[in-house]
VEXDREN-2710 file (C-alpha; in Angstrom, 1 decimal):
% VEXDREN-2710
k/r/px/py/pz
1/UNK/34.9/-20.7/62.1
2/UNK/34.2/-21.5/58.7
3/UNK/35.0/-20.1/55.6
4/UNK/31.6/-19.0/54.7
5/UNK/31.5/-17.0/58.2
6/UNK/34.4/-14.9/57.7
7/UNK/33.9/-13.9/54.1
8/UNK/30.5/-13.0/55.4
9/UNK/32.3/-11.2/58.3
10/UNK/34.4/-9.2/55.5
11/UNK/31.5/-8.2/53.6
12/UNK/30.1/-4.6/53.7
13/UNK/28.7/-4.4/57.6
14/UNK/30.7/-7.3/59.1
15/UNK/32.7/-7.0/62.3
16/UNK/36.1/-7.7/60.2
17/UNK/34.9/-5.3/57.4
18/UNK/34.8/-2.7/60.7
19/UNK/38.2/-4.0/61.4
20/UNK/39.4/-3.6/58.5
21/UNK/38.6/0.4/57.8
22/UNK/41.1/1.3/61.0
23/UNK/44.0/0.3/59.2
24/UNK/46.5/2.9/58.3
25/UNK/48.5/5.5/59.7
26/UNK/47.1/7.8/62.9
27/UNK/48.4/10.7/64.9
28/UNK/46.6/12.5/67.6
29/UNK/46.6/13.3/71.5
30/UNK/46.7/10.8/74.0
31/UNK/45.2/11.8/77.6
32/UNK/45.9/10.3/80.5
33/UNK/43.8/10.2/84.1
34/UNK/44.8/8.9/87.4
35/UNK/41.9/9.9/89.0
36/UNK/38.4/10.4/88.2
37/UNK/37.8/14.0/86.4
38/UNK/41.3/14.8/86.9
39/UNK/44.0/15.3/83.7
40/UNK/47.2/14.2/84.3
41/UNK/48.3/15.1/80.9
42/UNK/48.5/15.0/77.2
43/UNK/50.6/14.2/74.8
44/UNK/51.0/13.8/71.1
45/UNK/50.8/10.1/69.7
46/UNK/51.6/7.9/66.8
47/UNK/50.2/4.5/65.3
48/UNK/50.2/2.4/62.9
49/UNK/47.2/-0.7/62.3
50/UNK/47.5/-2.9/60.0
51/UNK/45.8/-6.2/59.0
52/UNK/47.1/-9.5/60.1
53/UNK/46.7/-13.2/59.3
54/UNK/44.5/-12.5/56.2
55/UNK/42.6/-9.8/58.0
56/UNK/41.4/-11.7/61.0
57/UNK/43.4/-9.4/63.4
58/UNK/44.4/-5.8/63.5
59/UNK/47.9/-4.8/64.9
60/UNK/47.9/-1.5/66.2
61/UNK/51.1/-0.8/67.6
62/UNK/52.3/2.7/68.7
63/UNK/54.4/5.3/70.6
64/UNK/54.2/8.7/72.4
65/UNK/55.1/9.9/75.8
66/UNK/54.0/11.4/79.4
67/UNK/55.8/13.8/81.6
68/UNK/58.5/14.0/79.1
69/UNK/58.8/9.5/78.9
70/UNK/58.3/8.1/76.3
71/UNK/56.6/5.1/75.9
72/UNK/55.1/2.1/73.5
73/UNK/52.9/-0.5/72.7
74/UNK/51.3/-2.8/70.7
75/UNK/48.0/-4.6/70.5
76/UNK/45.9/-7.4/68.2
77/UNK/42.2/-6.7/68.4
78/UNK/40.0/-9.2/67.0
79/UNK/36.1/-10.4/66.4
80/UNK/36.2/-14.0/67.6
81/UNK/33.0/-15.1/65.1
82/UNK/32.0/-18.7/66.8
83/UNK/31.7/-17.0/70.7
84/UNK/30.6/-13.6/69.2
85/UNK/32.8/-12.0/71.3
86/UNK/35.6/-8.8/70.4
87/UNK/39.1/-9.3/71.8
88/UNK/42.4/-8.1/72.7
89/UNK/46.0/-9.1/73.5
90/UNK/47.4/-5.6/75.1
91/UNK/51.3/-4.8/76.0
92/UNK/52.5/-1.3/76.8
93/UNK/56.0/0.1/78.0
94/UNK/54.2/2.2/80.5
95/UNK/50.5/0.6/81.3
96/UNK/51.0/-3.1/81.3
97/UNK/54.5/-3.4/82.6
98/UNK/55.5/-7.0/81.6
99/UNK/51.7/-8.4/81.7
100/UNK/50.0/-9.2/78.5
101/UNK/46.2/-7.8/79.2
102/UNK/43.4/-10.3/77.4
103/UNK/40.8/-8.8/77.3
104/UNK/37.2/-9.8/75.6
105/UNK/33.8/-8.7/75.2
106/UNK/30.2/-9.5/73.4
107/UNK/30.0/-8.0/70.0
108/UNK/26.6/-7.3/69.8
109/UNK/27.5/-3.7/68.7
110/UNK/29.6/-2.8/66.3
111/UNK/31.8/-0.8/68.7
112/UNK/34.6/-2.7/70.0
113/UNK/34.6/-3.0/73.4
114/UNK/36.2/-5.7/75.6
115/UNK/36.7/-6.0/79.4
116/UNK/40.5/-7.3/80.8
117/UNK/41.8/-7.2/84.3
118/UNK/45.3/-6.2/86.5
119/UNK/46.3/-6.8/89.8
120/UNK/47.2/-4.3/91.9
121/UNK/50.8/-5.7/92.4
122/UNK/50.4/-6.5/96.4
123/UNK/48.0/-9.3/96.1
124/UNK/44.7/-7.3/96.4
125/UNK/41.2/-7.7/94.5
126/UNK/42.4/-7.2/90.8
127/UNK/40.9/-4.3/89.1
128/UNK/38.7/-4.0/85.5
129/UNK/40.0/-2.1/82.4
130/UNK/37.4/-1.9/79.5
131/UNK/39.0/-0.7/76.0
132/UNK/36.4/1.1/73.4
133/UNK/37.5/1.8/70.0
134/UNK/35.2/3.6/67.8
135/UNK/35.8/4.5/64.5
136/UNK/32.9/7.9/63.8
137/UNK/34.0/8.6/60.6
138/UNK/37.0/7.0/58.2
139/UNK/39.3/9.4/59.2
140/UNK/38.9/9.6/63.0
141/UNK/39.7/7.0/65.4
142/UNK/39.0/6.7/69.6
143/UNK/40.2/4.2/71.7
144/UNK/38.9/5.3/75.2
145/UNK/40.1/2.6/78.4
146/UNK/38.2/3.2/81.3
147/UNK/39.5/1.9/85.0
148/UNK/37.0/-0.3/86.9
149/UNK/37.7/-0.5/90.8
150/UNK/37.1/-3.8/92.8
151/UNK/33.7/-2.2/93.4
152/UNK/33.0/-1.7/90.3
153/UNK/33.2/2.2/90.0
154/UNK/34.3/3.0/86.9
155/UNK/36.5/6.0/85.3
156/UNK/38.3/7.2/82.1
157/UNK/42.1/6.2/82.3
158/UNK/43.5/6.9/78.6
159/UNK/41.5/8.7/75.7
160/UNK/42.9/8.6/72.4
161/UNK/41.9/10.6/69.5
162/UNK/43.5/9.9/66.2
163/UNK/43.0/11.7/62.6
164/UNK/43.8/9.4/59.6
165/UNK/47.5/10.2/58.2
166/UNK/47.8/7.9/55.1
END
């Protein structure tokens, strides 16, 4: 990546200049699904994103609870300008256990979006998790994470909808 790239990239319609308008403080609901079209509950959560490394990376890093738990996590999102690609580095008290989930996808919209994987901790096929984060106006914030079976069905696993604090 060159120098020219990434000041480009910060400019007024560039991925980092995206990147850059989710920093600050959120709160919102957090919903959970185990199963297609089924809620397993909601919660209130908390986060904080901030810029990183001269604002190549985001940190988002946050807390809330289910069924009375609490939980946390953190993750770096990122536009990777040579391979056009978004990514992620994903850790969570409750999702991820004690896997880091790297997860990347083309960047051909602006909307992040990035596909990881899990196993499913008995040595079966290991299963797809896409992460959206759209950002519809400056003070509103979704990160949706969808589950993918081996098979390729897909479903909404975690929806998070954030208002701007500070």
């Amino acid at each position: 990546m060159g120098k020219q790239a990434f000041e480009a990239s910060l400019a007024e319609g560039g991925r980092h200049h995206g990147l850059a308008r989710m920093a600050g403080e959120w709160a919102g609901t957090y919903k959970l699904w185990f199963e297609p079209d089924k809620l397993a509950g909601e919660s209130t959560q908390r986060g904080s994103i901030r810029s990183i490394a001269g604002g190549r990376f985001l940190l988002h890093e946050y807390e809330g609870s289910f069924d009375g738990e609490p939980f946390s996590g953190a993750a770096i999102l990122g536009h990777h300008i040579d391979e056009g690609t978004w990514e992620s580095a994903w850790v969570d008290s409750f999702h991820t256990g004690t896997a880091i989930m790297f997860s990347a996808g083309p960047s051909a919209d602006q909307c992040f979006s990035a596909l990881g994987s899990y196993g499913d901790g008995q040595g079966g096929p290991r299963w797809g998790w896409r992460t959206e984060v759209e950002q519809p106006d400056a003070d509103t914030l979704v990160i949706t994470m969808f589950n993918i079976t081996p098979d390729g069905d897909e479903a909404k696993a975690v929806e998070t909808r954030y208002a701007r604090v500070r």
